[in-house]
N, C-alpha and C positions, 0 to 999 in steps of 0.2 A: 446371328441367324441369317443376315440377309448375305451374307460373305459365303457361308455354308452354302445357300442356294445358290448364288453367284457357282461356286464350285462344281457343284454339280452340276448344272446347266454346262457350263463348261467343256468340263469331261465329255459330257451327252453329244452337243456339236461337234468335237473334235473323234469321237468316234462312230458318229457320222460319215466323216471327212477321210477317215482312215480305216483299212482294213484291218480286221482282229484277225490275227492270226490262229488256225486251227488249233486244237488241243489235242490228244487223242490220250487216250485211254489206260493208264498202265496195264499188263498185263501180268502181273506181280508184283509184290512190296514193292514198294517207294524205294527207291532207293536215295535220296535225299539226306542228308549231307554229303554222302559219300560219293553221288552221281549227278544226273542232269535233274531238276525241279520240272515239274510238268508245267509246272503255270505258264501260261503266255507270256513272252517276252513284252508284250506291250501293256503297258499301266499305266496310272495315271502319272507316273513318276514322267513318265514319256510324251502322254498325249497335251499337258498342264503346258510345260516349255514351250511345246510345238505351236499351240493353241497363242499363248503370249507373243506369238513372234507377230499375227496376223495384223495387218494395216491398222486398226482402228487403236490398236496399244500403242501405236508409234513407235519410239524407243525406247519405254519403260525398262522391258524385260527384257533388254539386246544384248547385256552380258549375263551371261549364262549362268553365272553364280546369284545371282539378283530373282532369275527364273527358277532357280535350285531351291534357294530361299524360302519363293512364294510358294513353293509345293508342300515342303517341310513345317514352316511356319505358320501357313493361314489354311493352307487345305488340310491337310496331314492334322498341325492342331486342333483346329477347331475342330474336324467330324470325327476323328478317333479319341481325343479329352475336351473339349470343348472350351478350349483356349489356344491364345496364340503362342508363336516361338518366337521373340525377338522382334514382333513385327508390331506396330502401334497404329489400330487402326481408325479412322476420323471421317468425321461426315465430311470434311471441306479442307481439311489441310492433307497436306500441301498445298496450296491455292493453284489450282488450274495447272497441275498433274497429276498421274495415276499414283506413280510413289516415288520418294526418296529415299538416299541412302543417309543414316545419321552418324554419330560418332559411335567407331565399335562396328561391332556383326548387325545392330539395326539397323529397322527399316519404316518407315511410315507410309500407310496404305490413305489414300484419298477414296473413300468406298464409292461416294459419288460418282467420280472420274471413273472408275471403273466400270460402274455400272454402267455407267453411258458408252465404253467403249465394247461393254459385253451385246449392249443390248444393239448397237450398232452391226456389228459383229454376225448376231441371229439375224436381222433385218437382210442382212446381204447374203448370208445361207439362203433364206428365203428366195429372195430374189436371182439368186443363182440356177437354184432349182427348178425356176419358173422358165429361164432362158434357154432357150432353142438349140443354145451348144452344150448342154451339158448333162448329157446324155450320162457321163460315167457317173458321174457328182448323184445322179437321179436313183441309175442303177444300184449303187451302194449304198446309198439310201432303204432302198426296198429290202436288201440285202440285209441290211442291219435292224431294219425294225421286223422282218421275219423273226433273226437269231433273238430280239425281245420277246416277242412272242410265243413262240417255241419253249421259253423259261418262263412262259404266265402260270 
C-alpha cells in the first residue's frame, strides 16, 4: 500500500513537471490496430523513468533497465494485480540504498529509502514553485491542475 501511493504521488509530480500532450478526438472508428492509437504518447511508462532520474534517487535508477523494471514490477504490479514482478520489497534493506540488483531479473526495493527520496523530491517541487524564477514550473502547474479539474 504504501509503494502504491508512493506511485502515484509519483506520476502526479512528474506530470506536473511535464506537458500532456493534446488528444483529439477520433472522428470515426478507431482505427487501432491497424492505424495510429489515440492515446497520448506520454504514460506512466514514460513519466516513472523520467521522474527516477531526479537528484534525490541518486543513481538508483541510472540504467534504464532497472527504471523499466520499477515500472513494470512495483507500479504496474502492484495497482493493476496487487503484487510485485521480481522486485522484493523491505522496510530497511538494502541498508542505506534505494535498491539493488540481485541474482537473475531481481531486484530489492528499500521502501524507506525511497520514500525519503520521494518525499525530498515533493519538498523541492514545492519550493521550486515558491521561487521567483520559475515562472514556467508555476504556469504548468496551473495548466495541469485546470486539465484535473475540468475531469472532476
Amino acid at each position: 500500500a504504501i509503494m502504491a501511493l508512493c506511485c502515484l504521488l509519483l506520476e502526479t509530480l512528474q506530470s506536473f513537471r511535464d506537458s500532456k500532450p493534446k488528444v483529439s478526438k477520433p472522428s470515426g472508428p478507431c482505427t487501432y490496430p491497424n492505424g495510429d492509437c489515440i492515446r497520448p504518447k506520454l504514460s506512466s511508462s514514460s513519466l516513472i523513468p523520467e521522474f527516477l532520474k531526479r537528484p534525490s534517487f541518486g543513481q538508483a535508477f541510472e540504467d534504464p533497465k532497472t527504471a523499466k523494471s520499477f515500472v513494470y514490477g512495483i507500479r504496474d504490479g502492484i495497482l493493476h494485480e496487487a503484487e510485485t514482478r521480481r522486485w522484493v520489497i523491505w522496510r530497511d534493506k538494502p541498508k542505506d540504498q534505494i535498491c539493488e540488483r540481485l541474482l537473475g531479473d531481481g531486484y530489492s526495493l528499500n521502501r524507506t529509502e525511497f520514500y525519503k527520496a520521494l518525499r525530498k523530491e515533493f519538498e523541492t517541487y514545492l519550493e521550486e514553485l515558491r521561487g521567483p524564477r520559475t515562472k514556467d514550473l508555476r504556469t504548468q502547474f496551473v495548466k495541469r491542475m485546470d486539465e484535473i479539474v475540468e475531469h472532476c
